[in-house]
C-alpha positions as CSV (number, residue, x, y, z in Angstrom):
1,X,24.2,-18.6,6.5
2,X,25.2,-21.6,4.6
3,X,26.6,-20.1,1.7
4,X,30.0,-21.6,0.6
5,X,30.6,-18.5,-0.6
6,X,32.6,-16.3,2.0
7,X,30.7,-12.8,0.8
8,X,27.2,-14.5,0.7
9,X,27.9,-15.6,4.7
10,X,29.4,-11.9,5.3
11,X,25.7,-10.5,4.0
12,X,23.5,-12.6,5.6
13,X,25.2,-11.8,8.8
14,X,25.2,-8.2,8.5
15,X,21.2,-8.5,7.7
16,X,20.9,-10.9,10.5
17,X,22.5,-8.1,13.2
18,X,20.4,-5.4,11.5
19,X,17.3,-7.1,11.9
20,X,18.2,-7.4,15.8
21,X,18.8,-3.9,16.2
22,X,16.0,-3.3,14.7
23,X,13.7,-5.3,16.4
24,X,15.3,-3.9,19.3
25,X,14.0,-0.5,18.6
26,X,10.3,-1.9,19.0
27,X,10.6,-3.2,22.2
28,X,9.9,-0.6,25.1
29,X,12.2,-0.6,27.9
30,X,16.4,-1.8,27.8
31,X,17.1,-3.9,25.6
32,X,21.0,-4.9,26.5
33,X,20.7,-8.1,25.2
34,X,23.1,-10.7,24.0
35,X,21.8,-10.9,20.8
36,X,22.1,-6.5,20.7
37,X,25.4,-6.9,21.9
38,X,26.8,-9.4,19.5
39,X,25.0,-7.9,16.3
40,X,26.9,-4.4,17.3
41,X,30.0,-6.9,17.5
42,X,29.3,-8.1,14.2
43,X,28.8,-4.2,12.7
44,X,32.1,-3.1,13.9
45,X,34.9,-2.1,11.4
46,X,31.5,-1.4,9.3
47,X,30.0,1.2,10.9
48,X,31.2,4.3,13.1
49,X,32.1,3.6,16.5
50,X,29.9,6.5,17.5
51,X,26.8,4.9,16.0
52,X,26.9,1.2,17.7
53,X,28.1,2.8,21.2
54,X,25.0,5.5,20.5
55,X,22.6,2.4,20.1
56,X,24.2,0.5,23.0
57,X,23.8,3.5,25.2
58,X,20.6,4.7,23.7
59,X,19.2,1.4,24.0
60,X,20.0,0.8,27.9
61,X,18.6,4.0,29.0
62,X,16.3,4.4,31.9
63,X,14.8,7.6,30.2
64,X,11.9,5.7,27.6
65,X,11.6,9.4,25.5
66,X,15.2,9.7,25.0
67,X,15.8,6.0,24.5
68,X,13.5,5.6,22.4
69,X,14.6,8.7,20.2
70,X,18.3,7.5,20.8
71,X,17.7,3.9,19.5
72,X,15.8,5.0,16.3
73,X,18.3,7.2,15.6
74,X,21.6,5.5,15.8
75,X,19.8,2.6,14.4
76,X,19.2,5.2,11.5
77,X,22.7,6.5,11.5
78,X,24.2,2.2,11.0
79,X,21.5,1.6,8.4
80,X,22.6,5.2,6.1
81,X,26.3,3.9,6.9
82,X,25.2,0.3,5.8
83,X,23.6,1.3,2.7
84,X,26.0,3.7,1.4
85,X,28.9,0.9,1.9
86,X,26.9,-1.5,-0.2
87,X,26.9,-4.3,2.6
88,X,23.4,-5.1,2.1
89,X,20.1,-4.6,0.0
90,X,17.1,-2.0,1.3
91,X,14.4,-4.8,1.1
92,X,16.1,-6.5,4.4
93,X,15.9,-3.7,6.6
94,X,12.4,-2.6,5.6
95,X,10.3,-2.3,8.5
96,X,7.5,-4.6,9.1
């Protein structure tokens, strides 16, 4: 973001990291990427410890049926916590 304003930059972060996880639940396979890695960074002190290490864990998995369950649900879990703190609007998680 290059919003001036520091709450504008703070949102369009957030939205930013949730759209990695969540293009990280489509893709088959692991997924511990950079980009996975630094939006859980960016989601910390926002979300429960239990749901981004969930995701991390979820999404490195060599099990495909339990990662892919695992992902999808902690991804879930940080959207429900995202929502109900007010960090960001329901239109930019919408899956595509």
């Amino acid at each position: 973001m290059t919003s001036i304003e520091a709450s504008a930059r703070a949102t369009g972060t957030i939205e930013r990291a949730v759209n990695v996880l969540r293009e990280a639940t489509a893709i088959k396979g692991k997924v511990q990427t950079r980009g996975v890695a630094l939006a859980l960074w960016v989601l910390r002190g926002r979300c429960p410890d239990e749901w981004l290490v969930a995701f991390w864990e979820a999404a490195g998995s060599d099990h495909e049926i339990g990662r892919s369950q695992g992902v999808h649900a902690a991804y879930n879990g940080i959207v429900r916590q995202l929502r109900t703190s007010g960090a960001f609007s329901e239109e930019s998680t919408r899956m595509k």
